[in-house]
KOLMIZA-802396 format. One record per residue (C-alpha): residue in three letters; x, y, z. Coordinates in steps of 0.2 Angstrom, whole numbers, plus 5000, padded with zeros to 4 digits. Example, Ala and Ser with C-alpha at 12.3 -4.5 7.8 and 13.67 -1.06 7.14 Angstrom:
! KOLMIZA-802396
ALA506249785039;SER506849955036;
! end
This chain:
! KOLMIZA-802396
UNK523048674805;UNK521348684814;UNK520048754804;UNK518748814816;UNK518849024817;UNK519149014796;UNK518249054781;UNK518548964766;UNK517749104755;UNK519249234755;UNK520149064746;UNK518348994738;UNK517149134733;UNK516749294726;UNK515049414726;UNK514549524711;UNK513149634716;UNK511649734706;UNK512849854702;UNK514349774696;UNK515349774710;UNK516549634717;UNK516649584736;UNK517049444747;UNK515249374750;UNK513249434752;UNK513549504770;UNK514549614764;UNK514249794758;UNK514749884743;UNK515649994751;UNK516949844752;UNK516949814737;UNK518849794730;UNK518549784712;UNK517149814698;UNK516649764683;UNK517449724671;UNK518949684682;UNK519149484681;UNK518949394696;UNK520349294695;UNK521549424693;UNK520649524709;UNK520649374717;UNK522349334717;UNK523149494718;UNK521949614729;UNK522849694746;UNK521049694753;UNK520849504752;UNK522549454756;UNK522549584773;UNK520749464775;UNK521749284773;UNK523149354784;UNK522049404798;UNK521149224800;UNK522749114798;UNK523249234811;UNK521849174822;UNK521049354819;UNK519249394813;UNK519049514804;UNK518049684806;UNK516949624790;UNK516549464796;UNK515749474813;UNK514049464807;UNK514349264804;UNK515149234822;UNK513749324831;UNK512549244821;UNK513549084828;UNK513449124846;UNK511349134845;UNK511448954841;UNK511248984822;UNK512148904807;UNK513149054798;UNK513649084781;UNK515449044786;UNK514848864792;UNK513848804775;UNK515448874767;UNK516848774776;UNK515648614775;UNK515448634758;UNK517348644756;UNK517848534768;UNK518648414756;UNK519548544747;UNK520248644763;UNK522148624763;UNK522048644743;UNK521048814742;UNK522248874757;UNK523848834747;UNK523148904731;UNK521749024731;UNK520549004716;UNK518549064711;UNK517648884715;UNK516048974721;UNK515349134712;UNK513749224720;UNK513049334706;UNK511649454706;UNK511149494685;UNK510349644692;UNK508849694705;UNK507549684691;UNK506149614703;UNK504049624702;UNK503949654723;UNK504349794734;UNK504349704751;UNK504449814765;UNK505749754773;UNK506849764756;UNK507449934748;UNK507750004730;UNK509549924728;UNK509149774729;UNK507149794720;UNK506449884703;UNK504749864713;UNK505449984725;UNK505850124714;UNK504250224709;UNK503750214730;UNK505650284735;UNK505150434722;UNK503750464732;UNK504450454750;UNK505850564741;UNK507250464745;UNK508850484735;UNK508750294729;UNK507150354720;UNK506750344703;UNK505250294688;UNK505250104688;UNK505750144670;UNK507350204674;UNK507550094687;UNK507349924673;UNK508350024659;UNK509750024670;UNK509349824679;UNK509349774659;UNK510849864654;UNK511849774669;UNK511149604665;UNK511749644649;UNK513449684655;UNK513549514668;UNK513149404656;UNK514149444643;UNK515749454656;UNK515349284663;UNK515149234648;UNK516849254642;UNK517649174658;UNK518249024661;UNK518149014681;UNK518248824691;UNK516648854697;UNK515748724705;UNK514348804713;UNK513348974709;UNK512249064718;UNK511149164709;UNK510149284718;UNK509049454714;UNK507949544711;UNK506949394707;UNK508249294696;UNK506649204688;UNK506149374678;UNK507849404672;UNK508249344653;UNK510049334657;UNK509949224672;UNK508849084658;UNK510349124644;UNK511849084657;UNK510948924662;UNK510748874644;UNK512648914642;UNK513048804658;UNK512248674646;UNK513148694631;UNK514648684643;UNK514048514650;UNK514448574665;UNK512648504671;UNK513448434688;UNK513948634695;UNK512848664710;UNK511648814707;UNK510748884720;UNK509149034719;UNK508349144730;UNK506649184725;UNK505149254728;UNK504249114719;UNK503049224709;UNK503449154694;UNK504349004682;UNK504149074666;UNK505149214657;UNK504949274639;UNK504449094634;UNK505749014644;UNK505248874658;UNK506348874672;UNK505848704678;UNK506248624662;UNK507748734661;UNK508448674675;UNK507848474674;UNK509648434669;UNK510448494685;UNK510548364698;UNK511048504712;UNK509648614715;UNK509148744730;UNK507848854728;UNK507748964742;UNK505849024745;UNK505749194753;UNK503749184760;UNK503649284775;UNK501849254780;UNK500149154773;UNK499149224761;UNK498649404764;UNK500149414778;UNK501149384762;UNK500449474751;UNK500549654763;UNK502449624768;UNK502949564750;UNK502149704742;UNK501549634723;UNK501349464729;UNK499749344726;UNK499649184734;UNK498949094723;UNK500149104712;UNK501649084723;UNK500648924730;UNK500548854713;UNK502348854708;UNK502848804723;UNK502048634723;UNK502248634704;UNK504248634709;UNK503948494721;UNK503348394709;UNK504248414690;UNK505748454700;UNK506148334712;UNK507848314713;UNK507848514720;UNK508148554737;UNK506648694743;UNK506948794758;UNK505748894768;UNK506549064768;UNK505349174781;UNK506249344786;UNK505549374802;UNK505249534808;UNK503849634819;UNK502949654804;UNK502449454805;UNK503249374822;UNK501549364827;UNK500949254813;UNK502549164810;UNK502049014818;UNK500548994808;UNK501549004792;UNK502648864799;UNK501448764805;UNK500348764788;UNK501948724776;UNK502648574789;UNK500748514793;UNK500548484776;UNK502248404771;UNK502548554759;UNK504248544767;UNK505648464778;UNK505748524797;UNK507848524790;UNK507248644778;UNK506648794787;UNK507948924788;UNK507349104798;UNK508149244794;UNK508249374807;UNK508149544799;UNK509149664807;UNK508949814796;UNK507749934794;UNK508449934813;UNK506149994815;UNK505749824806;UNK506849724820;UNK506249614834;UNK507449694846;UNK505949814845;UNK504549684852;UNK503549774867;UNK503849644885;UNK502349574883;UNK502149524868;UNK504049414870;UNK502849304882;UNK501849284869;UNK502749224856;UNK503849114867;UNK502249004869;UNK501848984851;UNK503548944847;UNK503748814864;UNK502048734855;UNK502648714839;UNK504248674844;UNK503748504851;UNK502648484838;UNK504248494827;UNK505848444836;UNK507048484821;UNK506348674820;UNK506748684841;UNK508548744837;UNK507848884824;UNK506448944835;UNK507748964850;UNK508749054839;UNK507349184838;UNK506949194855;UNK508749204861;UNK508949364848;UNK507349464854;UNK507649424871;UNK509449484871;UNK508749654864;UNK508349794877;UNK506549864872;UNK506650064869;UNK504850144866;UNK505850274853;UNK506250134841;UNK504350054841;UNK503750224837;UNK504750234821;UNK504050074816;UNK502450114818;UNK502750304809;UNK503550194795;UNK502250084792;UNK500850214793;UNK501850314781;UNK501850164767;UNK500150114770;UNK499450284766;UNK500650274749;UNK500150104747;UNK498250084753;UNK498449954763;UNK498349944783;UNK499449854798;UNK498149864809;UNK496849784798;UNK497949634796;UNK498649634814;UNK497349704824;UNK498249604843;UNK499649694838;UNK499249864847;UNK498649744861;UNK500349714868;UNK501049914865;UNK501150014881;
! end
């Protein structure tokens, strides 16, 4: 059987989000959930119409409605989701086929985090409650509120993984910030007691900080001998600090090269969502992380944001698109390995028709937050205006 148009995750994986709910994967929204806690995963997994419709469809060369993000993501010349998945599993294919069973969990304790990045929102950030208040969104709350509720679902996660016995060999552990939530340091330790030291762990994190209620993370994890820690840095130094809201550089500088150097055997990836708000300055970020050997050219990943829709590059003025092609062309042969990634970029923006309506709403948004926030765009990015008509 050819494997190319599959996923192996409707016969691998599973995804438990901030709010207890079970789906396929992280592309995929709650409103596809097909279970909750505290359903068992196995049980869901081996008995739910939704993913057995979702099996049937790819071994009937279909693909389903939910799982086009990873296929156009392919066609821009990008590496999907779906693609680290089946090389992942390569070896275990026809097995996982014939008989389904959990081998990957992605888990997200709660979205107890210390940042409100602009480009993020209130489900997925505590940080991003008090200012939702504000703007009067629904999502809005005290923050409060917003971590009594993040704690009693941690509370909840942890205890229900800890009473489960899945296959798993790899994790994925996502946020909020995973590093500020007790639970996340309490299920590691468990993985310890388990000797299962040889599972495959993976976190996305802000990098703000490797310490939680006395707990060290890097000597937590020492024992592991797969480790990814992906960084989500969107800009240098004040760049960073404006679009991840709560962010000092610093700091974030410090861990990071303190993890490069007590925690070897760990895998870090640059993880820039790239967006209007820093496509001007993105190559300068690049360029200062691979200038100073900080990180492997293999090891840049950008992720394209495509929602808020007023945040996305398909929103980049003509001019500016001419622009940033020759910054990217410069580095680019500067760093043959980040040529694929870069043209990734470009082929997105320049696939995009430019609509003056949708530029407007990203600069009524971002004047709307920096008068809640004190803080100002064109301050930081005065050449931006340059390039509007």
């Amino acid at each position: 059987m050819t494997h190319s148009n599959l996923c192996i995750l409707p016969w691998a994986g599973i995804e438990l989000t901030t709010r207890g709910k079970w789906t396929l994967c992280c592309r995929m929204s709650e409103e596809q959930a097909f279970g909750a806690l505290p359903e068992k995963a196995q049980e869901l997994f081996e008995s739910s119409p939704y993913l057995k419709k979702i099996r049937q469809d790819f071994l009937e060369g279909k693909i389903p409605t939910e799982c086009q993000g990873c296929f156009e993501e392919e066609k821009r010349g990008g590496q999907s989701y779906r693609q680290e998945m089946n090389q992942y599993f390569s070896k275990q294919f026809e097995v996982l086929l014939n008989q389904p069973q959990i081998r990957f969990l992605d888990v997200r304790f709660s979205n107890r985090c210390n940042f409100a990045c602009r480009t993020c929102r209130p489900v997925a950030s505590t940080g991003w409650a008090q200012d939702a208040l504000m703007m009067g969104l629904p999502t809005g709350s005290s923050f409060t509120e917003a971590l009594s509720k993040a704690s009693k679902h941690e509370e909840e996660t942890l205890e229900f993984l800890q009473s489960q016995t899945l296959p798993l060999e790899k994790i994925q552990i996502m946020g909020g910030e995973p590093f500020l939530i007790p639970a996340v340091y309490s299920f590691i330790e468990r993985l310890i007691e388990q000797k299962k030291q040889n599972t495959a762990l993976i976190f996305n994190t802000n990098m703000s900080t490797l310490i939680c209620e006395g707990k060290d993370i890097v000597k937590l994890l020492s024992p592991f001998s797969q480790i990814r820690l992906i960084v989500s840095i969107d800009g240098l130094g004040k760049v960073n600090e404006y679009i991840r809201h709560g962010s000092k550089w610093d700091d974030l500088l410090a861990n990071f090269l303190r993890l490069k150097k007590e925690l070897p055997q760990a895998e870090l990836i640059l993880y820039p969502t790239v967006s209007l708000l820093n496509i001007l300055s993105l190559s300068e970020l690049l360029a200062y992380f691979l200038g100073r050997q900080l990180i492997d050219e293999k090891n840049v990943l950008l992720n394209i944001l495509e929602r808020p829709q007023y945040y996305s590059l398909a929103n980049m003025p003509p001019l500016m698109k001419n622009v940033v092609k020759e910054d990217f062309q410069k580095l680019g042969k500067k760093h043959l390995l980040l040529q694929k990634q870069l043209q990734r970029v470009i082929h997105f923006f320049e696939a995009a028709t430019f609509e003056e309506e949708h530029l407007q709403q990203f600069f009524q948004a971002t004047k709307f937050l920096d008068q809640l926030r004190q803080e100002s765009f064109e301050e930081l990015c005065p050449k931006f205006r340059l390039f509007c008509p």
